[in-house]
Backbone bond lengths (Angstrom), bond angles and torsions (degrees), N, CA, C in turn:
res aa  C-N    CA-C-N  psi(-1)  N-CA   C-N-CA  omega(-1)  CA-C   N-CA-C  phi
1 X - - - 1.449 - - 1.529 108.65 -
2 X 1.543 112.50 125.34 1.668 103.50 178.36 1.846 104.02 -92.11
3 X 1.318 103.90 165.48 1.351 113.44 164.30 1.011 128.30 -150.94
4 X 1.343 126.08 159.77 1.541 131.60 -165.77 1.705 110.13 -112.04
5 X 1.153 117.18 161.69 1.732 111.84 -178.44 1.140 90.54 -132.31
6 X 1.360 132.06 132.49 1.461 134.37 -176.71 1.453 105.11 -149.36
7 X 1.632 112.32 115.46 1.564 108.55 -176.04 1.566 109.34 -145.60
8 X 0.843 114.35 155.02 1.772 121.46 161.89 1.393 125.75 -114.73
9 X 1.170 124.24 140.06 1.949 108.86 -145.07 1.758 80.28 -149.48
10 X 1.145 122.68 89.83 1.389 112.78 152.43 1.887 138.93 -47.46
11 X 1.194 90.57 -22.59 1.588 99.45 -170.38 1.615 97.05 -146.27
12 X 1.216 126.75 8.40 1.092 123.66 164.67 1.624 108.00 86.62
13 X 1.291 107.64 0.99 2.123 92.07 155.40 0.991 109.90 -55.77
14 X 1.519 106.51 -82.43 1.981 105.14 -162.95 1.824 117.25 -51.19
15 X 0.949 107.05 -16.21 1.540 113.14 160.27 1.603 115.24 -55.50
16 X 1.278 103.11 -69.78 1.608 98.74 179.80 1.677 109.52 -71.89
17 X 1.377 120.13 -15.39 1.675 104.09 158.29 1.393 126.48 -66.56
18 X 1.691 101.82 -30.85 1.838 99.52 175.67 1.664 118.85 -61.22
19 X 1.464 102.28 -37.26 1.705 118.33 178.15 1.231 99.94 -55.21
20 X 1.332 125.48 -58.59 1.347 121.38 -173.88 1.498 112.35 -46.36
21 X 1.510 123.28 -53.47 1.339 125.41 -176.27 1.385 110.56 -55.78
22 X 1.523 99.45 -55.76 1.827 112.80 176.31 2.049 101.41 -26.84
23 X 1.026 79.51 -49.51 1.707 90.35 -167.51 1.395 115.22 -67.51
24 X 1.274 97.16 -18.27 2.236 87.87 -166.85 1.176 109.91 -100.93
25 X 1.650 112.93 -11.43 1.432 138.92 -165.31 1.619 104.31 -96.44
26 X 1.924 120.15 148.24 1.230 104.47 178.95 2.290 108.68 -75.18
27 X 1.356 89.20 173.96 1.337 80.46 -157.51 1.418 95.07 -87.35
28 X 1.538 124.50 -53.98 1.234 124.91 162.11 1.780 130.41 -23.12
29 X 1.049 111.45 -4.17 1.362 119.54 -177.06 1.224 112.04 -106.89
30 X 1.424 118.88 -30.67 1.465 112.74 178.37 1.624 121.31 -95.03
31 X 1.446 94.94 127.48 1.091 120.38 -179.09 2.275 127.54 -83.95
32 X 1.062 96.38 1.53 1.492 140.21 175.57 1.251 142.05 -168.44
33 X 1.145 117.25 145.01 1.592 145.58 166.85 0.911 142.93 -120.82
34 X 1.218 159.90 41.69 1.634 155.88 -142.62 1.409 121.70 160.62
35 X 1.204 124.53 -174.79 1.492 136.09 159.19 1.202 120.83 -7.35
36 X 0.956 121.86 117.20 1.909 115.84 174.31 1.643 104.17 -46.32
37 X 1.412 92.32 136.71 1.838 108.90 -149.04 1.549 84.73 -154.68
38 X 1.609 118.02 121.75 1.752 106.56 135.90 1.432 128.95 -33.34
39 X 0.953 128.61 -68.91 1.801 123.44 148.57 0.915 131.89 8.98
40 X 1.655 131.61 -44.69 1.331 131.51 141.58 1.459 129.34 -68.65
41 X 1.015 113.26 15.70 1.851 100.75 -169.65 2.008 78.84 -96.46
42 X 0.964 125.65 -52.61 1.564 110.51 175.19 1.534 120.38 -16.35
43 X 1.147 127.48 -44.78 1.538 132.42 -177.91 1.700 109.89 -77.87
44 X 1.633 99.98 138.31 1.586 112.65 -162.79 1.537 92.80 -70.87
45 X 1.276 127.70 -10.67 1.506 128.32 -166.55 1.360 109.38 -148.82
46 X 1.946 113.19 124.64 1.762 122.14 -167.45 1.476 78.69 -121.74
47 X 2.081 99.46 124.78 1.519 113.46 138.04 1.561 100.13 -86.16
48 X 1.692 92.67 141.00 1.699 69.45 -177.99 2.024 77.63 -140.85
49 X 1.405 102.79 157.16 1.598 99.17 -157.14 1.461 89.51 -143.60
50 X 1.660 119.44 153.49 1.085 130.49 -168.12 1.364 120.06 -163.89
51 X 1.443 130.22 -178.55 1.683 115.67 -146.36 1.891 62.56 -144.60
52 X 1.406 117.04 134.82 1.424 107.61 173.21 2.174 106.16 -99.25
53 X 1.201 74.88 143.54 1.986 92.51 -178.12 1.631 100.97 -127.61
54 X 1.091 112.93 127.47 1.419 144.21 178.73 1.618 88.80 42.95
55 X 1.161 129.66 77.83 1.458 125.02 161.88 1.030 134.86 87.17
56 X 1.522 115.46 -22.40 1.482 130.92 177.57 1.376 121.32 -144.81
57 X 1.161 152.23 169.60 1.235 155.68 172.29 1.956 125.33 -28.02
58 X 1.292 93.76 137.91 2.096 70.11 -157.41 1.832 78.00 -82.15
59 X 1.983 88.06 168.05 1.246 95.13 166.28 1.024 146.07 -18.64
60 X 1.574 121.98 -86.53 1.665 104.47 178.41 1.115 117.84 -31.35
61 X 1.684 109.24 -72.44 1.745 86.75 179.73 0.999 142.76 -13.71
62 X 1.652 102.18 -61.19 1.754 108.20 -160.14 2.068 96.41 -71.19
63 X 1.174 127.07 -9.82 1.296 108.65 -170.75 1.821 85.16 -92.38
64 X 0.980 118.85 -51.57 1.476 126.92 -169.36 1.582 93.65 -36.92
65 X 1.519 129.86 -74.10 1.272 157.55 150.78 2.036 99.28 1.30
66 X 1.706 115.33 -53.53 0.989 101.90 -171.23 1.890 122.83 -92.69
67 X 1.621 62.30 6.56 1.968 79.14 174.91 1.678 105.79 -81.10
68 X 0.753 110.13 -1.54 2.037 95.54 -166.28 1.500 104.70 -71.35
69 X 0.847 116.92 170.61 1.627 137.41 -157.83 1.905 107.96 -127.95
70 X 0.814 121.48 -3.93 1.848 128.03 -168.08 2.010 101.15 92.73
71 X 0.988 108.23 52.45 1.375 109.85 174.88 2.150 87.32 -100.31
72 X 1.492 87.01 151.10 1.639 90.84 155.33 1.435 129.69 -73.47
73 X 1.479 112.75 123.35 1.661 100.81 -179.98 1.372 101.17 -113.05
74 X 1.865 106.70 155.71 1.551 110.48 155.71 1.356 86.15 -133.11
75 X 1.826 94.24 145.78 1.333 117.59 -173.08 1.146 115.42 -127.37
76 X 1.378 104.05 133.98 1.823 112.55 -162.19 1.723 105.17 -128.93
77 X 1.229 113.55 164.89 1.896 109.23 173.16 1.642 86.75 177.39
78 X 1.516 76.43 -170.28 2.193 109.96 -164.25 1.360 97.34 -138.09
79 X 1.359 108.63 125.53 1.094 133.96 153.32 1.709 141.56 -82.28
80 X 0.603 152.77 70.12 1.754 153.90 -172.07 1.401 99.83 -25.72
81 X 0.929 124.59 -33.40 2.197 127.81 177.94 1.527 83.54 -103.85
82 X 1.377 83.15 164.25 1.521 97.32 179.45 1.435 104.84 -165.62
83 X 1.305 117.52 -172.24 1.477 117.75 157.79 1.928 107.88 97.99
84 X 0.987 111.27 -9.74 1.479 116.03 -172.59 1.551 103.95 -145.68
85 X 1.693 102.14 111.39 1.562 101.23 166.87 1.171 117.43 -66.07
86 X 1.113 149.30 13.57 1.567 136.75 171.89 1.213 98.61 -100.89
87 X 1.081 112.75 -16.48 1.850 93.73 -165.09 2.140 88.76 -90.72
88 X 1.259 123.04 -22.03 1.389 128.17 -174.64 1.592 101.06 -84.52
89 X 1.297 120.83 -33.60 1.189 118.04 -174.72 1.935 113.26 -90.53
90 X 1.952 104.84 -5.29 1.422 103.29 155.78 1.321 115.62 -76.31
91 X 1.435 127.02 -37.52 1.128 128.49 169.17 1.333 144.29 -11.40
92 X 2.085 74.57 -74.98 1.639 103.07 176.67 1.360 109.08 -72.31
93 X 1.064 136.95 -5.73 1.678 146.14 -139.06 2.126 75.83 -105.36
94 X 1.594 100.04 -60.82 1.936 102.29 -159.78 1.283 103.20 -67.29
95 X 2.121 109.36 -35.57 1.665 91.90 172.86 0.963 121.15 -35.65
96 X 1.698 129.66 -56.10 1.341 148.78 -129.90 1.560 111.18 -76.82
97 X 1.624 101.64 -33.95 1.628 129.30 173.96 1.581 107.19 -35.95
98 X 1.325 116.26 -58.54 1.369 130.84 170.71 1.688 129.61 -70.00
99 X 1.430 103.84 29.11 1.069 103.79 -175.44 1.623 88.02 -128.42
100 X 1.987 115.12 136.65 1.118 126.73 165.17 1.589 126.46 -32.20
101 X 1.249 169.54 135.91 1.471 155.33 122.55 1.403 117.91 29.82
102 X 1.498 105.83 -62.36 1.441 115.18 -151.44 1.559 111.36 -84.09
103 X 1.579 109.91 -16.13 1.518 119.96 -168.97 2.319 101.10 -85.41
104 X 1.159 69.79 135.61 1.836 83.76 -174.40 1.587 95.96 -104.02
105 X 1.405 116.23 124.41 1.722 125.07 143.19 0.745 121.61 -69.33
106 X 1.351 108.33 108.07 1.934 108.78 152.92 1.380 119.08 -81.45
107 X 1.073 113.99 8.73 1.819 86.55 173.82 1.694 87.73 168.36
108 X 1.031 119.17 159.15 1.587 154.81 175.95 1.612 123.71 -119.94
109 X 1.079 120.56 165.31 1.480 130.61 169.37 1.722 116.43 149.80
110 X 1.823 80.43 112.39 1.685 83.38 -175.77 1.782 100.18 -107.12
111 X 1.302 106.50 -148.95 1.863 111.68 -164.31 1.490 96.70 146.84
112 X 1.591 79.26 151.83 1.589 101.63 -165.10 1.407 112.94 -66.65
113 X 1.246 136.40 171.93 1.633 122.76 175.36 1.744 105.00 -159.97
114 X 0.977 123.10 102.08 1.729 128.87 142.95 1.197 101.62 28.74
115 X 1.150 109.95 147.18 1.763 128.00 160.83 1.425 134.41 -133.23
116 X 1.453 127.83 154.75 1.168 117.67 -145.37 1.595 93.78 -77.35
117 X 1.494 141.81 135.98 1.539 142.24 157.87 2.002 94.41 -10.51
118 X 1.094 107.69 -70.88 1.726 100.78 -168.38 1.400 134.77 -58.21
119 X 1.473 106.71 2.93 1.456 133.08 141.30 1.527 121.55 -50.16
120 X 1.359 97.38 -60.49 1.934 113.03 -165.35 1.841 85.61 -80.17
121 X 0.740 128.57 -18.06 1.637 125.28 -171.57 1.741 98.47 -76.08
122 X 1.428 90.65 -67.36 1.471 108.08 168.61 1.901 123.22 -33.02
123 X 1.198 100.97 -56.53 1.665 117.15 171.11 2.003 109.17 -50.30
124 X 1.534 106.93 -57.87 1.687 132.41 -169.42 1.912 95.41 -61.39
125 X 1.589 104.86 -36.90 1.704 77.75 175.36 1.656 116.44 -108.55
126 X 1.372 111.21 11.87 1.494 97.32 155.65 1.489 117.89 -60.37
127 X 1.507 101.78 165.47 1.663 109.22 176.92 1.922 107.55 -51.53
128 X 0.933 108.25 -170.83 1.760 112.83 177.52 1.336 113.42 -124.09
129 X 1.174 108.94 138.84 1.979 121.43 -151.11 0.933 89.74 -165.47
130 X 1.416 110.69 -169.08 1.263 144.59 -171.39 1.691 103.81 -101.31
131 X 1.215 87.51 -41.05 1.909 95.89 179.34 1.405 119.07 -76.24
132 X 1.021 120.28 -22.82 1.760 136.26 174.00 1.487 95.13 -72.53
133 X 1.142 115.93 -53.03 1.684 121.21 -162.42 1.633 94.19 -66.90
134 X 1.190 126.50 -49.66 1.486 132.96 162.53 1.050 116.04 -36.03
135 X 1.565 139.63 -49.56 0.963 138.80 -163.26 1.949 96.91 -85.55
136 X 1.149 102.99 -64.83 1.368 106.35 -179.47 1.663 119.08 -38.96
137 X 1.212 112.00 -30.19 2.065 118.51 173.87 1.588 107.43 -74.37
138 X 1.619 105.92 -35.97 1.416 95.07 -174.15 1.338 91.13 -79.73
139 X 1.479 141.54 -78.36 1.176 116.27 -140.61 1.475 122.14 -62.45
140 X 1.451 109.68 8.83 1.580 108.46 174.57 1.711 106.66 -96.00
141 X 1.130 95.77 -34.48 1.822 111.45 -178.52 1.876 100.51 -58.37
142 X 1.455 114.67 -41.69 1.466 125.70 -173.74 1.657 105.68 -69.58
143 X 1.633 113.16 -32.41 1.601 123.35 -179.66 1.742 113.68 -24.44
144 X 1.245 94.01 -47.08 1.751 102.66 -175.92 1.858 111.95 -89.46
145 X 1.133 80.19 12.36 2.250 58.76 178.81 1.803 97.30 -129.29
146 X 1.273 90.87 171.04 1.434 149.29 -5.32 1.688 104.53 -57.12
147 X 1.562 96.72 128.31 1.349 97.10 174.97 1.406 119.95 -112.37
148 X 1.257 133.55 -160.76 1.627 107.39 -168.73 1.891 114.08 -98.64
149 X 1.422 98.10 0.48 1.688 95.68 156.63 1.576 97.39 -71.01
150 X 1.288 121.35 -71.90 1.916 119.56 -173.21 1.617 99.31 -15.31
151 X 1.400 110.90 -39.06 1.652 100.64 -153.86 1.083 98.49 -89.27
152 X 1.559 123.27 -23.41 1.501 95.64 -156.86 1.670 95.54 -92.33
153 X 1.098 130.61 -27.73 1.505 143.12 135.37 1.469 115.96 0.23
154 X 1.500 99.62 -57.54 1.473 118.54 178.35 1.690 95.35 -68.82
155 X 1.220 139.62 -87.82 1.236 149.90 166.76 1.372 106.49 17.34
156 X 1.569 107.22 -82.37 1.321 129.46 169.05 1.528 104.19 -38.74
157 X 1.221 114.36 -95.04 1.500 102.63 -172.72 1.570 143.42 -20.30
158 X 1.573 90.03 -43.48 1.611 102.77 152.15 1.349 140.47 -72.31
159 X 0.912 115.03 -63.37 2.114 108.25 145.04 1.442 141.12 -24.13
160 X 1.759 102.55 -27.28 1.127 113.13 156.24 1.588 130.61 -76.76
161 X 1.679 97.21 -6.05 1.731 83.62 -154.83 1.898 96.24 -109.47
């Protein structure tokens, strides 16, 4: 079975999640790597990876996403919140929206991911609450991931699918 890895990594999480896959996967089989590309729809199987923006998959993706053909996908991304599978598994739920009928998931796996400094800047000049203070723990709590539980997490998920 060939496969393709197709991701968009704003800050470089979902980047180092595709490497990870790149890695657990034989190498000879893949027929792509990179940027959402026609180029991958050739492979019987799309990792396809994403940085989530307002709730669901950012753009490219989701157009990349409406390109598939009935190939198998597993779909992976980074979140800036973290800490609660429902809120990762709404995510994956809106990615999924953008995917044709005919295309089957095998498998999922999201995880928390880093944020750019002009985030936490962003958080420091809102007013002061309870919700600012919220925001300010996660994006320091998020500082470390993907960390190498995320990956091996990731690992798993993929082996399963």
């Amino acid at each position: 079975m060939t496969y393709a890895i197709v991701y968009s990594s704003k800050t470089g999480n979902t980047r180092r999640l595709s490497e990870t896959i790149r890695d657990a996967l034989p190498a000879e089989s893949c027929l792509y790597f990179g940027a959402p590309d026609d180029a991958a729809l050739a492979a019987d199987r799309i990792y396809v990876g994403f940085w989530t923006d307002k709730g669901t998959c950012d753009a490219d993706t989701a157009a990349f996403l409406s390109r598939l053909t009935g190939q198998q996908v597993f779909l992976f991304g980074t979140a800036g919140f973290g800490g609660a599978p429902e809120y990762f598994d709404k995510i994956l739920s809106a990615a999924q929206q953008h995917l044709p009928g005919c295309v089957a998931v095998c498998g999922s796996y999201m995880c928390q991911g880093k944020m750019p400094p002009a985030v936490r800047t962003r958080y420091e000049q809102m007013e002061d609450s309870p919700r600012r203070q919220l925001m300010l723990d996660n994006f320091d709590a998020a500082l470390s991931h993907p960390d190498e539980n995320d990956l091996t997490r990731l690992r798993e998920a993929v082996c399963m699918c």
